[in-house]
N, C-alpha and C positions, 0 to 999 in steps of 0.2 A: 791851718787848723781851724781858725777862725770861721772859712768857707765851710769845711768838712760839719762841724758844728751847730751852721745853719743849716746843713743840709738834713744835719741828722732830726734834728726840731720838726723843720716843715714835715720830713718822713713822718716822724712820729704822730706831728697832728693830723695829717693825712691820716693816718692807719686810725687815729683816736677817733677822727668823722667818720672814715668808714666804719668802726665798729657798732658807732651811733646812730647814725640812718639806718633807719630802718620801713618796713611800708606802715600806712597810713594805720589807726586802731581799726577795727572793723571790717577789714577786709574780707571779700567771701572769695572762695576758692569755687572753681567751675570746672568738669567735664572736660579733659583730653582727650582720653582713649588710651589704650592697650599701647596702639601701636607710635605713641609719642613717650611713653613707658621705656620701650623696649628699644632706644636707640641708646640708653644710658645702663640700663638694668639689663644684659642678655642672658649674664648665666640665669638670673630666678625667672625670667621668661621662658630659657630652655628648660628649667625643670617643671616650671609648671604647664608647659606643653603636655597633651595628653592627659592630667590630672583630671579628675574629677567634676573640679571647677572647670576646669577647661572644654570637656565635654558636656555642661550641663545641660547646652540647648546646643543647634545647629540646622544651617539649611539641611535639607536633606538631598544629597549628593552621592557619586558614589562609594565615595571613601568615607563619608557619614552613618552613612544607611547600612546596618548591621542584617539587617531581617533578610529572610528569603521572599524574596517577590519576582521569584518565578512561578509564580500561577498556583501560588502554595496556597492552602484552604484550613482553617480551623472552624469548628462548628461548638456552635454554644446556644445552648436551649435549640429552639430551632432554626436558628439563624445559621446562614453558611456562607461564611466574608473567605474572599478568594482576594490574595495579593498580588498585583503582577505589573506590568513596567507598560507605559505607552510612549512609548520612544526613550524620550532625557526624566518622562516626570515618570513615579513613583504613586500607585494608585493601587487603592481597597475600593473591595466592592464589597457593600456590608448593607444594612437595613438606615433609615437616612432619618431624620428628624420627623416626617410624615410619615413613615413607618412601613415604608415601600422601598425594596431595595432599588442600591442604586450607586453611582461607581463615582469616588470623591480622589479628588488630587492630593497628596501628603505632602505638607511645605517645607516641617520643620520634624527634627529629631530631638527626643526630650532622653538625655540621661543617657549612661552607657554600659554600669557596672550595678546589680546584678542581675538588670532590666535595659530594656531601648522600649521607647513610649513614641509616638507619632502623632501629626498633628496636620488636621484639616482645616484652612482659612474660610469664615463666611461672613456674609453682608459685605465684603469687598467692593466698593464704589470704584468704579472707572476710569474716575478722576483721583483715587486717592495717591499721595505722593508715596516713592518708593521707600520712604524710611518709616512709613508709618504700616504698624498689624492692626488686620482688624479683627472680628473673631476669632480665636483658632480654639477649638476643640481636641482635646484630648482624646482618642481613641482607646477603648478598650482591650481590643485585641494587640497584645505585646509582646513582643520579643525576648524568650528568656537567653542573654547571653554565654550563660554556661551549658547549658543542655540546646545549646541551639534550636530551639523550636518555639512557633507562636504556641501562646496558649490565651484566654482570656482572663482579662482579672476581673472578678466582681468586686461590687464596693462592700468593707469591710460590712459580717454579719445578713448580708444579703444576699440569697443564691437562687430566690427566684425569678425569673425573666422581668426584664424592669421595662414598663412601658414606655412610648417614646416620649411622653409627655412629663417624665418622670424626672426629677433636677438630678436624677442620678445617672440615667440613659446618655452615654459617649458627650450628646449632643445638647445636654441641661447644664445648669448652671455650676455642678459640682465640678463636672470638667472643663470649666473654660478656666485656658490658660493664665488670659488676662489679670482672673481676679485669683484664680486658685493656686498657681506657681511660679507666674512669670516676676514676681516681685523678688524673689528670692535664687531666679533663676538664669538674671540678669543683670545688667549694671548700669545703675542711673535709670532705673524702668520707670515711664512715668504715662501711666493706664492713659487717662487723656478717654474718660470717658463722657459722653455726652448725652446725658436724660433725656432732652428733647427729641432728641433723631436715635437714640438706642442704640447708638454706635460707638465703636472702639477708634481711636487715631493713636493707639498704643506706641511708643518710639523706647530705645535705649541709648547709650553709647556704644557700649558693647555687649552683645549676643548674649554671652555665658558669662560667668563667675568671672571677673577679671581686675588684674592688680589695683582698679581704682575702688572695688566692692570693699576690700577692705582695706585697703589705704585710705581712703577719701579721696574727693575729687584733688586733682591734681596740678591746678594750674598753675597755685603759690607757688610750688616747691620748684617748677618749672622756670618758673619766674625769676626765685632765686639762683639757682640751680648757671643760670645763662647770664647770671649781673656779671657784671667784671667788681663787684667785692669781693675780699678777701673773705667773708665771713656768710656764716650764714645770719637770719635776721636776729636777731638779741631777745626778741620777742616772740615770734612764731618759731622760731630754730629753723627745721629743715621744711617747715608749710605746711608739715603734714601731721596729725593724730599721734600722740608716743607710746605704740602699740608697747614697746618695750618698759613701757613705764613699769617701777617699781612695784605699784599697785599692778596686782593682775587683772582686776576685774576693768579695767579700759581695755583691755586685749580682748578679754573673754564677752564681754558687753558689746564690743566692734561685731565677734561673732554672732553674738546669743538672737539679734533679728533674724537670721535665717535657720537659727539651727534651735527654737525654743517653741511651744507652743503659746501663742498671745494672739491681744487683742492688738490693734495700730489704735494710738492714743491719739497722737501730731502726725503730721505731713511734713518731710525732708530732714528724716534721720539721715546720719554721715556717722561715720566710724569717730571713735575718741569722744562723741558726745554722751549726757547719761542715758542709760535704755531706760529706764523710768519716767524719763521726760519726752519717748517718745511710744510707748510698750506699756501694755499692763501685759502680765506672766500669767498664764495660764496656774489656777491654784492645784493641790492633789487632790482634785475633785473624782468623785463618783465616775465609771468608766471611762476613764484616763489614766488613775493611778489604782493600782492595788491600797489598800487601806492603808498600810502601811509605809506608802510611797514609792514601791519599786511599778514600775513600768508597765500599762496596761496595754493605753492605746499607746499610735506613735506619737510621741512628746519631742523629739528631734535634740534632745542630749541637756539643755539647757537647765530645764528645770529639773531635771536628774540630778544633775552636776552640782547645782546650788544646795544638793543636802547633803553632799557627801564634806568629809574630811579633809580630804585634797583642798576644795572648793576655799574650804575654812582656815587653810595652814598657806595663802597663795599661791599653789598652783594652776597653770593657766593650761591652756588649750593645748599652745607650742611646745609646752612641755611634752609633751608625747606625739604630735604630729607632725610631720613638716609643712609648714603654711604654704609652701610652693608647690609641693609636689602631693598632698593635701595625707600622703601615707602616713602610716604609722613608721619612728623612728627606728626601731628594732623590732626584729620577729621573737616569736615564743618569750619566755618569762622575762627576756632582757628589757623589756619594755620596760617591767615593774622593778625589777631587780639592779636599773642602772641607775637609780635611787634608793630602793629598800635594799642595800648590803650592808647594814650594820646590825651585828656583827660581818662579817661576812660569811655565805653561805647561812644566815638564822630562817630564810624562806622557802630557797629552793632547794628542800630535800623533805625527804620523807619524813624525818623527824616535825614537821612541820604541816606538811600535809597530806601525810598516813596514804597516800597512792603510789602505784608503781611512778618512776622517774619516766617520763616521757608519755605518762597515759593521759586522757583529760580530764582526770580528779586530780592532777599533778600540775596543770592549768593553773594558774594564779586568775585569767579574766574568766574561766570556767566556773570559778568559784564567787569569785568579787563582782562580775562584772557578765552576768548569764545572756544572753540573748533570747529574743522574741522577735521571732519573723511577721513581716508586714509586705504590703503590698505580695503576696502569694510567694516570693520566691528572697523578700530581701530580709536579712538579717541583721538585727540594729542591737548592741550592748546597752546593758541599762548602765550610765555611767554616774550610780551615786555610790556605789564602789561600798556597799555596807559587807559587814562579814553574813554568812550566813544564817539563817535563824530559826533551825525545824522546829525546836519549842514552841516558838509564837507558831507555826501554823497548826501545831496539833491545835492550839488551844483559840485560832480564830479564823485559819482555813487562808493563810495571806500564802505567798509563794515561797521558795527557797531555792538554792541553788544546787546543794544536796539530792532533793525528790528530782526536781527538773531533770538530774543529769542521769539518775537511777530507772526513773520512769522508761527510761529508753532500753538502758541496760538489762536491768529486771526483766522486761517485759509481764510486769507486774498487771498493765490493762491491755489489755490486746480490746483495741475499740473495733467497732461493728457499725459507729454511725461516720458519716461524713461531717461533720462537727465537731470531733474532735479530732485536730490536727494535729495539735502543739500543746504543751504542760501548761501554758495559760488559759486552754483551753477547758482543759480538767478542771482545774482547778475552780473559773468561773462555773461549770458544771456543778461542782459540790455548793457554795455558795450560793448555789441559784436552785438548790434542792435536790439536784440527782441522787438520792439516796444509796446506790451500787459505786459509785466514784467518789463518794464522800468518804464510804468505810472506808474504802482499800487506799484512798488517800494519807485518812489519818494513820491506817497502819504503816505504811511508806513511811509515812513524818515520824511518827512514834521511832522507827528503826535510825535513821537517822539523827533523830534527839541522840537517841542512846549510845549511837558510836562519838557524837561529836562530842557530848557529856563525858566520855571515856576518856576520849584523848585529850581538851582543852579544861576540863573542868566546870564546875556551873557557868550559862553565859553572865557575864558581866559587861556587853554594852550594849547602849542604845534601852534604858528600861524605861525614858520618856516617850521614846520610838512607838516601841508596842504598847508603851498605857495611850499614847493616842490613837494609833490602828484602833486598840479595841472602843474606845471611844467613838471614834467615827462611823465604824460599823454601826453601834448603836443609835447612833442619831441619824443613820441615812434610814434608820426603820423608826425615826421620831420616836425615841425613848426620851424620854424629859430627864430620866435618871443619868445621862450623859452630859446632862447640862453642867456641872459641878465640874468635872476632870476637865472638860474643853476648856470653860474661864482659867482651870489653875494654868493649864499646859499652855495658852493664850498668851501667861505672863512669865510662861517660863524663860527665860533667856540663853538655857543652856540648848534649848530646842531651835532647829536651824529658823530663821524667820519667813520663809515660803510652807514649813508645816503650823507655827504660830499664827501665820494670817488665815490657814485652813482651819485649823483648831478656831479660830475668831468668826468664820464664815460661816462654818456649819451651827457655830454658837447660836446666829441668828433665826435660827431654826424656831426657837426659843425666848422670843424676847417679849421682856420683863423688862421693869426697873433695875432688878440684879443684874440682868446680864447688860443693859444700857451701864451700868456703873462702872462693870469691869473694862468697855468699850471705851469710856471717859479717860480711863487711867491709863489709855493705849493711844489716846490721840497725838499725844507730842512723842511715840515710838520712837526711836532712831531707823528704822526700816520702813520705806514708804507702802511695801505690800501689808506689814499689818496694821499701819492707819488708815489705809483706805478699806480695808477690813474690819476697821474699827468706827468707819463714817458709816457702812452699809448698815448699822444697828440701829442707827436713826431714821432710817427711810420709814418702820412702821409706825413711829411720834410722828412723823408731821404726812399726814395724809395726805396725796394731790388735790389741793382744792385749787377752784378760781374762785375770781372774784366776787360773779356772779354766785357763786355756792354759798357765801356766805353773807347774811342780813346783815346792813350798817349798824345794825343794835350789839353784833354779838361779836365786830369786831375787834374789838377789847380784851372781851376773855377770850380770843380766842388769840390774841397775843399774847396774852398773860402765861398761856396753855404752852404756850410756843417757845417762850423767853428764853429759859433756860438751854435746848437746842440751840439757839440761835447764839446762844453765846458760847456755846462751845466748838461749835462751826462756823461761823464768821470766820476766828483767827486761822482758819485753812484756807481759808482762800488767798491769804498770802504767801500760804506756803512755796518752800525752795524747788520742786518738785511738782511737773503739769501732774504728773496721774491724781495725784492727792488735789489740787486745787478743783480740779476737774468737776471729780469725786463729790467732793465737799458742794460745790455751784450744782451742779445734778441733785443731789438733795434739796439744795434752800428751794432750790426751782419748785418744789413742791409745794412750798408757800403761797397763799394768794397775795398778788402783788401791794395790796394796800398792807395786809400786812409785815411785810417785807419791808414797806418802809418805816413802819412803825420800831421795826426793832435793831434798824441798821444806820450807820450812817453814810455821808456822802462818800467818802472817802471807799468805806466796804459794799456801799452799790455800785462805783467806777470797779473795785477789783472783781466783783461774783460778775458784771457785764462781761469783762474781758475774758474772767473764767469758763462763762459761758459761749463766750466764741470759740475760744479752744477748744471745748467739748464740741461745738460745732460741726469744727474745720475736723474736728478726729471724725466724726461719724463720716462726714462726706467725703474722706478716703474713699470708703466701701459706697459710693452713691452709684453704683453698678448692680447693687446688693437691695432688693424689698427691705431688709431688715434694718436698712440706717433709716431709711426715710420711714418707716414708722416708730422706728426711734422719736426720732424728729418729729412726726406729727403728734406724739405723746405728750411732747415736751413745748410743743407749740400750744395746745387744746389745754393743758395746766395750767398755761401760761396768761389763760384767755385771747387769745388770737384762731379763731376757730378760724376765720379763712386759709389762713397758713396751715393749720393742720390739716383741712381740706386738701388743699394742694398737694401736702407731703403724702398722703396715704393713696391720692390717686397717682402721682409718682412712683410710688411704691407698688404700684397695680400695672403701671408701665414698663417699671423694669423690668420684675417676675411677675407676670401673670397669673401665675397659678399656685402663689404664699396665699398661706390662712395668717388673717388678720386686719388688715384695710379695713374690707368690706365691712367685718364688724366693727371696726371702731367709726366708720361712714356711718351706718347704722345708728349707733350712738349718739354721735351728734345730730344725726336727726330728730331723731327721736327726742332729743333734748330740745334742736330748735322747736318741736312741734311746741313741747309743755311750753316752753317760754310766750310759744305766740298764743296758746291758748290762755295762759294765766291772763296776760295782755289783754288777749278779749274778753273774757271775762270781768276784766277791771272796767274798758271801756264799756261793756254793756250795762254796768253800772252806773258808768256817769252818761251812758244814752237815755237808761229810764229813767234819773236826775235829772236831764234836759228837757225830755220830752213832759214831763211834770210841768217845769218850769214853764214852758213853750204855751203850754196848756192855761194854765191859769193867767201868764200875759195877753189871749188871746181876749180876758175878761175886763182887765182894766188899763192895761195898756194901749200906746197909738199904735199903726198900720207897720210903721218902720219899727220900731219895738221887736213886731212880732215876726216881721221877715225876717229881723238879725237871729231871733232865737230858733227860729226854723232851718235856718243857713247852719246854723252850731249841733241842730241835732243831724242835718241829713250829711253834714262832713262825720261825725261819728258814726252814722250808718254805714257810711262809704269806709272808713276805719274798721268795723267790725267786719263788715265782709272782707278786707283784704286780709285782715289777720287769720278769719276763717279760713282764705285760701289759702295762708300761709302755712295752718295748719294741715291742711289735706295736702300742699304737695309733699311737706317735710314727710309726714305719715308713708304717704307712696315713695317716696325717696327710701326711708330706713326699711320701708318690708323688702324694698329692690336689693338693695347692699345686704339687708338679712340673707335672702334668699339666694341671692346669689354668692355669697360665701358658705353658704351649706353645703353643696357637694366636696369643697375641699376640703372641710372638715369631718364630710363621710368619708373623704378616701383617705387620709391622713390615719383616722381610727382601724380605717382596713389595714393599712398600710403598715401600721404600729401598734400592733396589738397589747403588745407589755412596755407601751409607754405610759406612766399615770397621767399626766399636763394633757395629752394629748385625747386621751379618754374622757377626761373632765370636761376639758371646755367642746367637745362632743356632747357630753350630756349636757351642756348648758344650751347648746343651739337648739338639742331635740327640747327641750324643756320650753324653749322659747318659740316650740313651733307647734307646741300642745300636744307634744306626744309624750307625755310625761312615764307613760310604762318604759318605753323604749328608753327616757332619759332617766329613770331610776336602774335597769340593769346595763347603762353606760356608766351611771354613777356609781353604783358596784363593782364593776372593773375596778375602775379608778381604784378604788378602795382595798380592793383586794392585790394589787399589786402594791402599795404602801399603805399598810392595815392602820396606821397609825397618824398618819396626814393628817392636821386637823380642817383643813378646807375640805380635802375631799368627806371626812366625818361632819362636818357642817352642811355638804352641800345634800349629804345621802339624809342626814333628817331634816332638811326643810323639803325633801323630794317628799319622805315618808310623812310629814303633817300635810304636806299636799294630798295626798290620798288618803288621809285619814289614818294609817297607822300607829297613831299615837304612843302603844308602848314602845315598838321600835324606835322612833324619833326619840320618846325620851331616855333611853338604854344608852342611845349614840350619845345624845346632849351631854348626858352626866359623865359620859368617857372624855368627852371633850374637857367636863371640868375640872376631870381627874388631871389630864395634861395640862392644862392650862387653867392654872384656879383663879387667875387676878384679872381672866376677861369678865366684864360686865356685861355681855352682849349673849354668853353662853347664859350667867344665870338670869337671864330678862327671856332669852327663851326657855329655859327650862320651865321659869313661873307661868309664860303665857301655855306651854304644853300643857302643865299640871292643873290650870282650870276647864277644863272639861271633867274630867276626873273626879273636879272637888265638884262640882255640880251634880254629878251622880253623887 
């Protein structure tokens, strides 16, 4: 007994250590592979075979390769790409980056279901090792899977022939795989792009979507998985992310980077971490979302998802999908109906939704969940799952799921253009003034109100929904009289917080001391999208200055000026959450640095440092991308560090050649070293005819050494003036170079984007800048006339008009300006300097 006894003790403590060991804090988990997965895991391997995920990319082989490339031909504009096979490899013969046809190797297979996409390798080195991709371009002409046939896709809104030089042409920067899909397309993708040499060393672990994309990397669990413990660790559990966790949003946030529209914040998201910490969300901005949140452009489900009801009552992804075999659980209404059957039977039936049984008014995602095709042939559900809503469209022109489904049925518009395609197509058609599809629209919605008012009764949800839709509308046309709902809706908290931070965003539109108040009373949020929507209110309080910008006399008040910002952003930079710290160090950055110190301490200059490396390390993800490094050189040149912004924008000239912007802001700083070196010489030429004075009258009663030393002191400031002169003249020819040489891309941009405003504007500021001031008055009309109400482009179109003398016009515009904006000082300082010519007659 005695022996048994001890045996059972030592047992126990055995088992008590083993439960106790466990690995070290800190541990990081690394990259296995699929196929170290799948010697444990084979059933969810064999289902996810063939998936989605499992097809997303692929060599192209012949059990890959879907397309006909037997010498098949599709012709587009007038291009004429022939597909056809040279032995093993798989080759198009299409129009080539120099814009001369010419016949390219196909590596790789992009996607499978409702499309196959194709994919050309370039800049390939000789030497490069086989696990690394270099270029690959995405090809245009695609494979539609269900109707078997290529056809070409244009990029959305664009259907005239795109030149080869154009980021949108197969072989530009909108198609490279690299930066445009392969992140989401792959597993463990790590770009491994290199600025100096413009080359890709692109690698993954695995090809496609695969069990580690959203598990996390897998080594832990491997780790443990093979111990001889009984247990697994006490601390990490099974090594891996607890998709199952109670909270759903770890499930749905492991998802939401491939499947949302965003910005990349951080470098080295893993599943089970927060997406905030490494993502900002795309907001319900302007041609992305209909006004009212349902589905414009493609948004990829995420931020759909986060305003529905589902989202809010934790439902997750796997709820309706199988994560392995990537389908939906059940077909037709059982989908929605193997959770809404209570009562039983209270949905699917007519009583309910007034359609024959089996028709698609009888649909439950027909109604909740409408589709909008993308990429030419794919169909994507809007997944915020609202009830329908014809009332709000008669009365603001947003969409519904009713007109969508009638539009077809009816055949209520029989179109005659190529542009309209699809019911969002309409739709943006009436809003954008078609006056023949706006009536027969409204009559459409009118009819619909009327039956669904019938049978449901007045609507009763969502009435913060559509006071923000209409709100928004008005403020993307700068109605100041929208400024009032957006603050209320801003603080509303029964409003999902991705429409709260948009309600906050568009606010900015507008800023004031009021609307900087309501900003104030949103910075300690609980949602990190509308505090960082509540930081971006502050960027017009503290203007980018440097150091240099500002006089030692006047750096005082202009702390003083500052103070209060600064104490109310400081405390974010400790925030729990990078987007928000980020956010917030991106603002102070605006600061000039003396002042910076003046209103901070050590403690909060070590955390905005750090914060600012984060902001860094996020931009230079995209350092493939013009537009991080002139990020960067923005944020360099505020900073005062003009060499380093130098650098970043010709970086930026490196990577895409042919972005508008660099050049102008090169320009810029020339332009600014000129003044600098002139002010310079002009101070020294002061103290040269100082000297030379001096020099002069020691010649009278001074000795011989005397007057060499003061002749030494004026001809070293002679030699000083002139080099500053030169310094002036090459800075000069530097900034008209970078001037001029960013002018064509900003003539073709304006060609290019006719009913862009931003892009008309800063067209008429180049022409302005190159003395063609007619030409940049009817570019600054455009501008104007596509957002009547803009108050830059209304500022810029009357200081064009006091350039030419127009004086009543420029001041008609000024006083509109100060109708919108009453509390600038800079509108009534021009209107005063307008109205003295005036007062002189």
């Amino acid at each position: 007994m005695a022996i048994s006894a001890l045996i059972m003790v030592a047992l126990g403590a055995w088992v008590l250590a083993d439960f106790y060991t466990s690995l070290p804090p800190g541990v990081t988990a690394t990259y296995v592979g699929q196929n170290r997965c799948v010697q444990c895991h084979q059933t969810q391997h064999k289902e996810w075979q063939g998936s989605d995920h499992d097809l997303a990319m692929d060599v192209a082989t012949p059990e890959s390769v879907l397309g006909d490339f037997n010498n098949a031909e599709v012709t587009h504009h007038d291009v004429v790409s022939r597909m056809f096979r040279d032995g093993d490899r798989y080759m198009i013969h299409t129009e080539g980056p120099d814009g001369k046809m010419g016949d390219f190797e196909i590596k790789y297979v992009f996607g499978v279901r409702p499309l196959q996409q194709y994919m050309v390798e370039f800049d390939r080195d000789p030497d490069m090792p086989a696990n690394e991709i270099a270029r690959l371009q995405v090809l245009r002409i695609s494979w539609d899977t269900a109707k078997k046939k290529w056809f070409y896709l244009p990029p959305p809104d664009v259907s005239d022939k795109l030149a080869v030089d154009d980021d949108l042409h197969w072989t530009g920067i909108a198609q490279c795989w690299n930066t445009m899909c392969a992140d989401c397309h792959s597993t463990n993708l790590q770009k491994n792009y290199d600025t100096a040499t413009g080359r890709y060393h692109t690698t993954f672990t695995d090809i496609d979507v695969s069990c580690e994309a959203c598990h996390g990397p897998g080594s832990t669990h491997v780790q443990l998985a093979e111990s001889k413990s009984l247990f697994w660790d006490r601390n990490l559990g099974y090594g891996l992310p607890k998709l199952k966790s109670t909270d759903a949003k770890v499930e749905i946030e492991s998802c939401a980077p491939c499947h949302s529209r965003r910005r990349i914040v951080h470098p080295e998201f893993t599943p089970g971490k927060n997406f905030c910490d490494y993502f900002q969300s795309e907001l319900l901005q302007e041609n992305v979302y209909h006004a009212d949140g349902q589905i414009l452009d493609e948004v990829y489900v995420y931020g759909s998802f986060i305003q529905s009801k589902m989202y809010h009552k934790n439902i997750r992804c796997t709820d309706c999908h199988d994560p392995h075999t990537t389908r939906i659980k059940h077909e037709g209404n059982k989908l929605c109906t193997s959770c809404h059957q209570h009562p039983a039977g209270k949905y699917d039936t007519p009583g309910h939704h007034h359609h024959t049984p089996g028709s698609t008014g009888a649909s439950c995602v027909e109604c909740h969940m409408p589709e909008a095709t993308y990429m030419a042939v794919d169909d994507r559900r809007d997944h915020s799952l609202r009830v329908p809503r014809p009332d709000v469209s008669v009365e603001l022109g947003t969409p519904n799921a009713c007109s969508r489904c009638h539009l077809k049925e009816d055949k209520l518009l029989t179109p005659n253009r190529d542009d309209l395609k699809q019911y969002n197509d309409y739709v943006l058609a009436a809003l954008h003034g078609d006056a023949a599809v706006k009536t027969k629209l409204k009559t459409l919605d009118e009819r619909m109100t009327a039956a669904t008012t019938g049978w449901y009764g007045p609507p009763k949800e969502d009435p913060a929904r559509a006071e923000l839709a209409a709100a928004l509308l008005e403020a993307q046309k700068f109605n100041r009289d929208s400024a009032v709902t957006l603050e209320k809706l801003g603080r509303n908290r029964t409003l999902t917080p991705i429409s709260r931070a948009t309600a906050m965003t568009e606010l900015g539109r507008f800023s004031d001391d009021e609307t900087l108040a309501t900003a104030r009373t949103l910075l300690k949020d609980a949602d990190p999208q509308v505090r960082i929507a509540a930081i971006g209110h502050y960027e017009p309080f503290l203007p980018a200055l440097r150091d240099t910008d500002v006089p030692e006399q006047q750096l005082q008040q202009l702390a003083e000026q500052f103070r209060p910002y600064f104490r109310d952003l400081l405390p974010l930079l400790a925030d729990p959450i990078r987007s928000v710290r980020i956010e917030a160090a991106r603002i102070l950055a605006r600061a000039p640095t003396r002042v910076f110190g003046m209103l901070s301490t050590g403690p909060q200059r070590e955390q905005f440092e750090k914060s600012l490396v984060e902001y860094i390390d996020g931009m230079l993800v995209s350092n493939d991308r013009g537009g991080a490094h002139l990020t960067l050189g923005l944020l360099y040149d505020h900073r005062g560090d003009t060499e380093k912004a130098i650098a970043a924008y010709e970086t930026a000239m490196r990577v895409q050649p042919t972005m508008t912007g660099p050049r102008s802001n090169l320009s810029e700083i020339y332009d600014r070293k000129a003044e600098i070196a002139d002010q310079q010489a002009r101070q020294a030429m002061n103290a040269y005819q100082q000297l030379a004075v001096q020099a002069r009258q020691l010649q009278q009663v001074a000795g011989e050494a005397a007057v060499k030393q003061a002749e030494v002191k004026v001809a070293e400031k002679r030699a000083e003036i002139e080099s500053l002169a030169e310094q002036v003249g090459k800075n000069k020819v530097l900034a008209e170079k970078w001037r001029a040489a960013e002018f064509p891309y900003l003539e073709r941009d304006a060609r290019l984007a006719p009913e862009n405003g931003p892009v008309q504007y800063r067209y008429a500021l180049a022409l302005y800048l190159r003395g063609r001031i007619d030409d940049a008055e009817a570019a600054m009309t455009k501008a104007q006339s596509l957002e009547p109400l803009n108050p830059q482009y209304l500022l810029g179109l009357a200081l064009l008009y006091q350039k030419q003398e127009r004086i009543d016009e420029a001041i008609k515009l000024t006083q509109e300006l100060i109708r919108l904006e009453p509390n600038r000082p800079d509108y009534q300082l021009l209107l005063q300097d307008l109205l003295k010519p005036a007062e002189k007659e």
